[in-house]
C-alpha positions in Angstrom: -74.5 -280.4 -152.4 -72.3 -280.0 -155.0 -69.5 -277.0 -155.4 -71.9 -275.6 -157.9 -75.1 -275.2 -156.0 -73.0 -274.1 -153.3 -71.7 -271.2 -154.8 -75.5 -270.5 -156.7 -76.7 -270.7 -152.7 -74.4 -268.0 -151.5 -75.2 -265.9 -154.3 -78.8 -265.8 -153.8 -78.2 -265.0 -150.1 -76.3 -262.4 -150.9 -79.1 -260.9 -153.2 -81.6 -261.4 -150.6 -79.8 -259.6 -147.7 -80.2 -256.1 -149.3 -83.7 -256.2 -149.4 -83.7 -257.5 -146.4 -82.0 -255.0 -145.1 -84.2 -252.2 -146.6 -87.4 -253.8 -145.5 -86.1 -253.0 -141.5 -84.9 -249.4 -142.7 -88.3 -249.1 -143.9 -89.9 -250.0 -140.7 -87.7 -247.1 -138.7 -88.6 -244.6 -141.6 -92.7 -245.4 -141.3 -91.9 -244.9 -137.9 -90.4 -241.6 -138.3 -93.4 -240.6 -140.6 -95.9 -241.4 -138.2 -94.8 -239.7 -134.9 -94.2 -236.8 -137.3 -97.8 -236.6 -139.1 -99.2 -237.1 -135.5 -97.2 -233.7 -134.7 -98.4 -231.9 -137.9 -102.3 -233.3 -136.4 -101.4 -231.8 -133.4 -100.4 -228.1 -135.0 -103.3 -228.1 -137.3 -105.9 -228.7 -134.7 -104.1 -226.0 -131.9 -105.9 -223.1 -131.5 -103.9 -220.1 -132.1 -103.3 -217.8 -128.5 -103.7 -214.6 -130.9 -107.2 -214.3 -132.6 -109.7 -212.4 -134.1 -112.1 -210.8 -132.4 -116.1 -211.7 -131.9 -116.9 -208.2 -133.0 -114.3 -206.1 -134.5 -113.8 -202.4 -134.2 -114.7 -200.6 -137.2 -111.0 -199.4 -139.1 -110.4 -195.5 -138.1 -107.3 -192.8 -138.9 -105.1 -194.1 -136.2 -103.4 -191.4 -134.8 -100.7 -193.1 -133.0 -101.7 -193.1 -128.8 -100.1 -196.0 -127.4 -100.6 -197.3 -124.0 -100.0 -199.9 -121.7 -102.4 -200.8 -118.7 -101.1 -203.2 -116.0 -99.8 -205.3 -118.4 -98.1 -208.8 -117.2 -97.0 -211.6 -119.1 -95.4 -214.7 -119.3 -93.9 -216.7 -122.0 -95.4 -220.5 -122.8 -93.5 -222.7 -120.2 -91.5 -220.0 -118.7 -90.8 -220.1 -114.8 -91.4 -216.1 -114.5 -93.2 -213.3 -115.3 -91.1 -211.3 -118.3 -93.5 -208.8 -118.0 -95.2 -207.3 -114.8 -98.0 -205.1 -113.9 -96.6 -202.8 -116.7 -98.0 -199.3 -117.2 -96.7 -196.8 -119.8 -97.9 -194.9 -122.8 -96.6 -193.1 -126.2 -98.2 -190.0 -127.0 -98.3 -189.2 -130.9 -95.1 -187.6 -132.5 -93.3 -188.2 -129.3 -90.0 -190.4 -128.9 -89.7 -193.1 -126.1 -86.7 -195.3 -124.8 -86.9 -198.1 -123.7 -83.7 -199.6 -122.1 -82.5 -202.1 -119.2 -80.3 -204.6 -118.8 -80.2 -208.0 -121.0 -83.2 -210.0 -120.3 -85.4 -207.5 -118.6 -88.6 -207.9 -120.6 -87.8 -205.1 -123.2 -88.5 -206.7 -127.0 -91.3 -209.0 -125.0 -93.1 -205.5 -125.2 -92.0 -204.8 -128.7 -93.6 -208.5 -129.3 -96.8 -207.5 -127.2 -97.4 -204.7 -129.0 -97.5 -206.1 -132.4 -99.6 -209.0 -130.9 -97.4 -211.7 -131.4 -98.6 -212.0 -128.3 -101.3 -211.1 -126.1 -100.6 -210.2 -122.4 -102.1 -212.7 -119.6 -103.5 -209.4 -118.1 -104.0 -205.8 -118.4 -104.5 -203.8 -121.5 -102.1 -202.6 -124.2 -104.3 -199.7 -126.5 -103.9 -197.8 -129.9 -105.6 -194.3 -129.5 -107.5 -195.8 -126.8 -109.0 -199.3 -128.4 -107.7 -202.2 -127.0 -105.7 -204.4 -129.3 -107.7 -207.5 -128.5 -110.5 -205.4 -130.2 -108.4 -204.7 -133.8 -109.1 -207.7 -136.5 -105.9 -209.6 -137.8 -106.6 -210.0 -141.4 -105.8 -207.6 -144.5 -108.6 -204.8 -143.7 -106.5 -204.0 -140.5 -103.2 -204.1 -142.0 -102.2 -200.7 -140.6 -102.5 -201.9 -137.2 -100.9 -205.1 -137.5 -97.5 -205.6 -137.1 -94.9 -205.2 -140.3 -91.5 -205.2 -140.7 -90.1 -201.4 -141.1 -86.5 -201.9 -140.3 -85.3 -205.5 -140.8 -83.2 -206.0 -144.7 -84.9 -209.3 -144.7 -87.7 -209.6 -147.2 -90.8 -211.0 -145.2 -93.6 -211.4 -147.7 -93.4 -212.9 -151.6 -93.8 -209.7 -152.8 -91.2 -209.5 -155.7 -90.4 -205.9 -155.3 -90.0 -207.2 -151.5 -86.7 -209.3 -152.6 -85.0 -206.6 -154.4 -83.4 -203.2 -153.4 -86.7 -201.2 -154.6 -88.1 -200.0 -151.3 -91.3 -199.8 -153.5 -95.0 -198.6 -152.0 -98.2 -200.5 -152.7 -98.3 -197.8 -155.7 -95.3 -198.2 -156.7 -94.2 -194.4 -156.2 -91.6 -192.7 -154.3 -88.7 -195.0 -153.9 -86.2 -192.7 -154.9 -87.4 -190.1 -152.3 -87.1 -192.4 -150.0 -84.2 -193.8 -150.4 -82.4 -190.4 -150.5 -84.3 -189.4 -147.3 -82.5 -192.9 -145.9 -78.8 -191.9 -147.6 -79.7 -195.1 -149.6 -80.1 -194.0 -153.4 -76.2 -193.3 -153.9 -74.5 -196.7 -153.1 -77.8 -198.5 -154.8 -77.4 -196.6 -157.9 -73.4 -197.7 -157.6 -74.6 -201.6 -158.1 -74.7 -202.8 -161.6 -78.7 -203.8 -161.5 -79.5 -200.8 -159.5 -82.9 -200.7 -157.3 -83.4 -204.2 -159.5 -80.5 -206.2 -157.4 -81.9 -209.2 -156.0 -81.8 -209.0 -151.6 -81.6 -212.7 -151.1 -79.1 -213.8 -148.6 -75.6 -213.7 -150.5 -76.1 -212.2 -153.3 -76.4 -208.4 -152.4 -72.8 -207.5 -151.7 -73.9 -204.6 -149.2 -73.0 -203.9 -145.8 -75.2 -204.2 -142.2 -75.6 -200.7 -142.1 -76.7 -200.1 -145.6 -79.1 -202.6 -145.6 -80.2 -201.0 -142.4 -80.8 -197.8 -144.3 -82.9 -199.7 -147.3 -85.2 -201.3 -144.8 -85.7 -197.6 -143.4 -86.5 -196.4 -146.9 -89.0 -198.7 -146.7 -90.4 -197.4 -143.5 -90.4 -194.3 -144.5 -92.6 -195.4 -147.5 -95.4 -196.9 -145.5 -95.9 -194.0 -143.5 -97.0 -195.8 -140.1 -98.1 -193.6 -137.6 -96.5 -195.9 -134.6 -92.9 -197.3 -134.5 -91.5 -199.8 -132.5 -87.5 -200.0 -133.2 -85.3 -202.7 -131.1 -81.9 -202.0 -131.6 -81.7 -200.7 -135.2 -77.8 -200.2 -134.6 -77.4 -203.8 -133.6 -74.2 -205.2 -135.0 -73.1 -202.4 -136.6 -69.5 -201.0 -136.2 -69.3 -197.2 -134.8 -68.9 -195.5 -138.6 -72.2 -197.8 -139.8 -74.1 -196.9 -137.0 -73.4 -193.4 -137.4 -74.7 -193.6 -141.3 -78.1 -195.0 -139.9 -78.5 -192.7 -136.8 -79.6 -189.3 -139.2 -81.8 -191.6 -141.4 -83.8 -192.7 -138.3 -84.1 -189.2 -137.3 -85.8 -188.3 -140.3 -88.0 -192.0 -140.1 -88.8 -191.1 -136.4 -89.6 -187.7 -137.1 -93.7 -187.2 -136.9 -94.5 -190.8 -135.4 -95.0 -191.9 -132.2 -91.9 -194.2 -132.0 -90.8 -196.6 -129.3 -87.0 -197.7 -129.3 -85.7 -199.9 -127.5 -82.3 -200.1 -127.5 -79.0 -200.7 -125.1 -77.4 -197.8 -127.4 -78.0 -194.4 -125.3 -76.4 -192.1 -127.8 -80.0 -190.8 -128.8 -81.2 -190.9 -125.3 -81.0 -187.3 -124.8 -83.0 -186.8 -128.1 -85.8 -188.7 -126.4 -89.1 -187.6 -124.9 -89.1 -189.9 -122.0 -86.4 -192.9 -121.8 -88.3 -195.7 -119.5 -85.9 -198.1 -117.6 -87.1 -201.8 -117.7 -85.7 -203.8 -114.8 -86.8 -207.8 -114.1 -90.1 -207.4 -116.4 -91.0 -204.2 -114.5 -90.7 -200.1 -115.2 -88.0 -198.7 -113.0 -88.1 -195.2 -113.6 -89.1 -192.2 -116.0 -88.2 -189.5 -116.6 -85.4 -187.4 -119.6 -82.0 -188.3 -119.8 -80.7 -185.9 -117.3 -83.1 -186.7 -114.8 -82.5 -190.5 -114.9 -78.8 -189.9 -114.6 -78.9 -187.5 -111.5 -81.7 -190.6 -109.3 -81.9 -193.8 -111.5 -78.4 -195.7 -111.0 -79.2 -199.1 -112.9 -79.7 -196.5 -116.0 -76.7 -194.7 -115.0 -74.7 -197.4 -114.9 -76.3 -198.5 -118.7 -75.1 -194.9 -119.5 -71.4 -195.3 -119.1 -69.9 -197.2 -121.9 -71.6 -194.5 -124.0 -71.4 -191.1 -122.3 -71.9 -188.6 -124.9 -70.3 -190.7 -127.6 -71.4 -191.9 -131.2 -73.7 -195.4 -131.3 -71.6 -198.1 -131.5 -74.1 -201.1 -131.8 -75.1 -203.6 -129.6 -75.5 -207.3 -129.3 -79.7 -207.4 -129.3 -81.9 -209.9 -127.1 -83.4 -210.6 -129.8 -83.5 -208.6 -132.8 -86.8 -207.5 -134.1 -87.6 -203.9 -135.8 -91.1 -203.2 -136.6 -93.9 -200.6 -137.6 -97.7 -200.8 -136.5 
């Protein structure tokens, strides 16, 4: 072999190795793509734990009677019960509490109640009709679950991505937002109610986003709340700009908070203390202080003082 057609022989290899190479990176990539399609078959042919029912209840004017009925529950793969033989109820216009230490099963009855779940047994009811009973789709929207009191905009509504706590009609946002001590620092910003609410570009704080996403509440008039911990992560002065504004949101509705915050527990109806999936006690605020010492023990970092936040389970603030 001459110097020549060594030199054209090493070039050629070295234009033949890339290819080469990609053809075995190709292999690892259709590899890749196949155990991933077979997940995606997997999802599409599950059958969602949450359906509609056979025969649907008619719609009716919900008027906001919540109740729990030997409720138990336990997450998908979960080595325990988060919630057990649970029985409570929410009478209409009346404020609950729910609190307990971390990991005691409260927002697992937020997430029950809005049927992001269903419970393994028992009964949850609105105004008496089991939940299993109310259709999912669009007809029923007023008794599915919505965000009321998360900033985040959830559906691709435009007006949901902008400050414009706007209704289905378009009406009202500046009574609500006033109601919610919102309209001042939104009229401050140069676009207004138009400024956009995507992550990093509203240059507004925890607690007044907090009080947009309760102008927005207050807009959709929903006869039940369900609140878990609206003062979450914000510092004592925020917290304090959000706690009248919730007044005037809770004020009417049948309204379930649960919270580790007990600054508005002696504003409550009941407060209900939730210990290892299962209800404690009853009772007012007093009472529970005076017989109930897991609540107060919860009590004492707060007595008598302004909110001051909280880190949540896991955050999630919604309307039925």
């Amino acid at each position: 072999m001459t110097l020549g057609a060594l030199l054209a022989f090493a070039a050629f290899i070295g234009y033949l190795y890339p290819p080469v190479r990609n053809l075995g990176q190709l292999g690892l990539t259709v590899t890749a793509a196949t155990a991933g399609a077979e997940r995606v078959a997997e999802l599409l042919d599950a059958h969602p734990a949450v359906r509609d029912p056979a025969t649907p209840v008619a719609p009716w004017p919900v008027r906001g009677r919540v109740g729990f009925h030997g409720v138990s529950f336990r997450y998908p793969q979960a080595s325990g019960d988060s919630v057990r033989d649970m029985t409570l109820g929410a009478s209409p216009g009346e404020l609950v509490l729910v609190t307990g230490p971390s990991g005691a099963g409260k927002s697992t009855l937020a997430k029950l109640l809005t049927r992001f779940y269903d419970p393994d047994s028992g009964v949850i009811s609105l105004d008496g009709v089991p939940l299993t009973d109310v259709p999912l789709g669009i007809p029923a929207r007023d008794h599915r679950a919505a965000p009321a009191a998360d900033p985040r905009p959830q559906r691709h509504d435009p007006r949901e991505h902008r400050l414009r706590p706007a209704r289905r009609d378009g009406r009202g946002d500046q009574q609500a937002a006033r109601s919610a001590a919102a309209h001042d620092f939104i009229t401050a910003l140069p676009d207004g109610y138009d400024t956009p609410l995507a992550p990093g570009t509203a240059a507004l704080s925890g607690g007044q986003l907090q009080r947009v996403a309760i102008a927005r509440a207050m807009l959709r008039a929903a006869p039940v709340l369900v609140l878990d911990e609206p003062t979450a992560g914000l510092d004592s002065v925020a917290a304090r700009q959000v706690v009248q504004p919730l007044r005037r949101l809770m004020s009417g509705r049948t309204t379930m908070m649960i919270t580790h915050d007990l600054s508005l527990a002696p504003d409550a109806d009941r407060v209900l203390v939730i210990d290892e999936g299962r209800l404690l006690d009853a009772g007012t605020h007093e009472e529970l202080m005076n017989r109930c010492p897991v609540y107060a023990r919860l009590a004492e970092p707060w007595p008598g003082a302004a909110p001051t936040g909280s880190a949540p389970d896991d955050t999630l603030v919604l309307r039925i």
